[in-house]
C-alpha positions as CSV (number, residue, x, y, z in Angstrom):
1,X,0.0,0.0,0.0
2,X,1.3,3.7,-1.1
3,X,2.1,5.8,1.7
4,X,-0.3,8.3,-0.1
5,X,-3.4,5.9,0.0
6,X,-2.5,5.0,3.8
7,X,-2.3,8.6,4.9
8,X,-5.8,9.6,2.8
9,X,-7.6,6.6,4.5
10,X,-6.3,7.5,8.1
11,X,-7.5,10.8,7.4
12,X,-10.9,9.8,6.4
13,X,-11.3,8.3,9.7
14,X,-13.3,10.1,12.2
15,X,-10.5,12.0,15.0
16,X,-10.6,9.6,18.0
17,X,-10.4,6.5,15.8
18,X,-7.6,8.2,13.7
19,X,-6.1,8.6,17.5
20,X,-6.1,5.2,18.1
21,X,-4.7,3.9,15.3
22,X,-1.9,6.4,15.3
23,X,-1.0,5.7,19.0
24,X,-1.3,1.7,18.3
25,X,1.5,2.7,15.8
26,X,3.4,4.6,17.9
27,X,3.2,1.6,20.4
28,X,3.9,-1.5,18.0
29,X,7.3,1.1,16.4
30,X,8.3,1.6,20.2
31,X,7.8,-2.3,20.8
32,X,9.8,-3.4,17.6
33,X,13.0,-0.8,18.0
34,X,13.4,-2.8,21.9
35,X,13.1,-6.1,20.4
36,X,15.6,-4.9,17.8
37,X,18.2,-3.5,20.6
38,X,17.3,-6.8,22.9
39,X,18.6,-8.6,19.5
40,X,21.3,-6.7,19.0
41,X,22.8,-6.4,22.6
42,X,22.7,-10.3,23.0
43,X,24.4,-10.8,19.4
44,X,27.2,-8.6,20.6
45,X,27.6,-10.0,23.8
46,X,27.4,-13.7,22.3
47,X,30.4,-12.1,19.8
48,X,31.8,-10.6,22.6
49,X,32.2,-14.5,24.3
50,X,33.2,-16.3,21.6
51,X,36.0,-13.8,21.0
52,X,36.9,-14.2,25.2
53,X,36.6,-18.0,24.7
54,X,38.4,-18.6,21.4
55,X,42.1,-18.7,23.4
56,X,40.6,-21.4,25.5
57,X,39.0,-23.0,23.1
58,X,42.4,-23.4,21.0
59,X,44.1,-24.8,23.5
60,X,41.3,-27.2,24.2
61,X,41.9,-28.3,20.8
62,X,45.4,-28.3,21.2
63,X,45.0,-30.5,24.2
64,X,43.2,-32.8,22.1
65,X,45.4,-33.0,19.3
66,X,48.2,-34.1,21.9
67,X,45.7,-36.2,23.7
68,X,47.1,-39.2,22.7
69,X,51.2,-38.5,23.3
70,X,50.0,-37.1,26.5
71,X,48.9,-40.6,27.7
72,X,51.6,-42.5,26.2
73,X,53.5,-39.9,28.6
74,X,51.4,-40.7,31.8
75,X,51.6,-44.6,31.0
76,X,55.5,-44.5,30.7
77,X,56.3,-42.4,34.0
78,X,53.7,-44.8,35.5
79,X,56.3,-47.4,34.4
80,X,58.8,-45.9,35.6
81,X,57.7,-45.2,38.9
82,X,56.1,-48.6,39.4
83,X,60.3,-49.6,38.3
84,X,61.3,-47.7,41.4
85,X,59.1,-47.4,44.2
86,X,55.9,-49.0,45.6
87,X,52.7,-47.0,45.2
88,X,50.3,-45.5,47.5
89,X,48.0,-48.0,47.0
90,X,48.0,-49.5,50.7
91,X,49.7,-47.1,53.7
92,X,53.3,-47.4,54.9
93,X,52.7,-50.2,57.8
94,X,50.8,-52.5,54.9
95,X,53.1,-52.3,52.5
96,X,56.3,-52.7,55.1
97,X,54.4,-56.4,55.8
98,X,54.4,-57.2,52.1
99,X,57.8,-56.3,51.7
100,X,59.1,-57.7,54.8
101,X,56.8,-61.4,53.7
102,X,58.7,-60.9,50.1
103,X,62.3,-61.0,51.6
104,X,61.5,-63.8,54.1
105,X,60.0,-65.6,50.9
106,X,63.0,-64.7,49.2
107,X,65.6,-66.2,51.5
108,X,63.4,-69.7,52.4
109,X,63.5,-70.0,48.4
110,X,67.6,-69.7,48.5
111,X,67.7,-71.8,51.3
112,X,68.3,-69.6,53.9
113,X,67.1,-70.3,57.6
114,X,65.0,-66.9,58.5
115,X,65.4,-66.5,62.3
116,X,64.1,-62.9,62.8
117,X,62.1,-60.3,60.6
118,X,61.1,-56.5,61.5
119,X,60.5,-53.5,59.9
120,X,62.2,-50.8,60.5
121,X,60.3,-47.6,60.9
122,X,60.4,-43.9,62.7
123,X,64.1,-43.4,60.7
124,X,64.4,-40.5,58.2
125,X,67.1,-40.7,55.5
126,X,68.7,-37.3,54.0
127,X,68.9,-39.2,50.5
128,X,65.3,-40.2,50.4
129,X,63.7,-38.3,47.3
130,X,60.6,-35.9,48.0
131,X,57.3,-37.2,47.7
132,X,58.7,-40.6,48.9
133,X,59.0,-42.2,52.4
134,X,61.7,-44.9,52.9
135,X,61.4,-48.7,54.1
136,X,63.6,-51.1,56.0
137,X,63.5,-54.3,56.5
138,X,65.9,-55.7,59.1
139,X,66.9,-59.9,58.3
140,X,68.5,-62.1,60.4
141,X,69.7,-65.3,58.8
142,X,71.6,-68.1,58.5
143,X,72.8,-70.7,55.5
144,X,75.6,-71.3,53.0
145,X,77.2,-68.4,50.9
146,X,75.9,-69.9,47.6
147,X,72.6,-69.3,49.3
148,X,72.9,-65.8,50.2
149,X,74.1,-65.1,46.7
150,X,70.9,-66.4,45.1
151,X,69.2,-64.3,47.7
152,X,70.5,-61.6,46.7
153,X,70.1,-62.2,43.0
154,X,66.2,-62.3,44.0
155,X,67.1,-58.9,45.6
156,X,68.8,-57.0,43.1
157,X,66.3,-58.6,40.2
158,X,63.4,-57.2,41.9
159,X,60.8,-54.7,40.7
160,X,60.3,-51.9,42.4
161,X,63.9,-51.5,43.1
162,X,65.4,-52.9,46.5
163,X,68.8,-52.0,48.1
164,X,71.0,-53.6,50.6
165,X,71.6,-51.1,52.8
166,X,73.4,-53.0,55.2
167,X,75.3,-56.5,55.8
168,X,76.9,-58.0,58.9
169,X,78.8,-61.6,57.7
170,X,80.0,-64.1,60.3
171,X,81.5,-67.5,59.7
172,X,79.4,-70.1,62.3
173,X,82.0,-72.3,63.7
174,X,81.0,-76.2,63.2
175,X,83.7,-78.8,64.7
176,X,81.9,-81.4,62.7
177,X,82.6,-79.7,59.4
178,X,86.1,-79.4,60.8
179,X,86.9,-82.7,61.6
180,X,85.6,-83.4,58.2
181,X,87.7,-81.0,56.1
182,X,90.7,-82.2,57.9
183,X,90.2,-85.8,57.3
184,X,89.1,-85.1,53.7
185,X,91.5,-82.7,53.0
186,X,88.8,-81.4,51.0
187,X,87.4,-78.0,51.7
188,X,83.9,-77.7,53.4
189,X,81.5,-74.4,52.9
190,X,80.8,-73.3,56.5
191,X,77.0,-71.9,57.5
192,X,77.0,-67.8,57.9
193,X,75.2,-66.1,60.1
194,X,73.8,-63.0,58.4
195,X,72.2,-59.6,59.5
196,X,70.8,-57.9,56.3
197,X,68.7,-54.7,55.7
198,X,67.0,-54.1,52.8
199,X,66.1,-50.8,51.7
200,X,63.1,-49.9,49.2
201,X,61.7,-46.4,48.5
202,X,57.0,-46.3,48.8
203,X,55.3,-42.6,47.4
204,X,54.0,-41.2,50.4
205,X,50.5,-40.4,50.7
């Protein structure tokens, strides 16, 4: 409809109806130029986010990318940790049993005689890494050196990594074994009596 048709019939209306429809107008132009602002002020603040958002959201992608060498990562230091120390999975005093059950294991398997166990606790060590707490296991034992050797084969081969921190070696006297050595002229391997500590490094908690 031409602007001049619209204004001729809205004058041809009588003056309170031409009132009306002019204020309805007024009010519908008043109602649309809100909505319009409304429209406009949440597309700039939605433009406004996205342009806050988009560092994060490249570095989420980034992240993402890597995802995959990340883990592999994670998985090896895992490894590598699990190489070195007991984990945190059980506190200090349960995993001191465990490893104080494995060395006694260890020695009745090399045929050592176990004839005292305890676990050693309440010492702090200046070389102990942070983040870790230290164990000790104190071992008093007796058998032949070929079995303290395979003992401490089982030691050394162990994973997570144990340590003989300490030794004490003394030859048990045995007339028998004596008597026979001098009338075989043979040599005779003599039981030891051994005191051994074994070291081995937990994560703390």
């Amino acid at each position: 409809m031409k602007w001049s048709t619209l204004k001729a019939s809205l004058l041809a209306l009588p003056g309170e109806a031409r009132g009306a429809v002019v204020g309805l107008a007024t009010l519908m132009t008043a109602i649309l130029f809100v909505w319009v602002v409304n429209i406009w002020s949440l597309a700039s603040e939605s433009w406004s986010e996205i342009a806050k958002n988009e560092p994060r959201i490249a570095r989420l992608k980034g992240y993402q990318a890597f995802q995959p060498a990340i883990e592999e990562a994670a998985s090896e230091a895992e490894f590598i940790l699990s190489e070195l120390a007991f984990t945190a999975s059980a506190d200090e005093s349960q995993t001191g049993a465990q490893l104080q059950q494995l060395l006694r294991g260890f020695a009745e398997e090399a045929g050592l005689t176990v004839r005292g166990s305890q676990l050693i606790s309440g010492r702090e060590e200046e070389e102990t890494p942070e983040g870790f707490v230290q164990l000790r296991v104190d071992l008093r034992m007796r058998g032949l050196p070929v079995a303290l050797s395979l003992f401490l084969r089982d030691v050394y081969d162990h994973s997570p990594r144990l340590k003989v921190s300490e030794m004490d070696v003394i030859k048990v006297r045995d007339r028998r074994s004596t008597r026979r050595q001098d009338q075989a002229q043979t040599p005779v391997e003599q039981d030891l009596d051994l005191s051994v500590q074994i070291t081995a490094l937990m994560v703390s908690t």
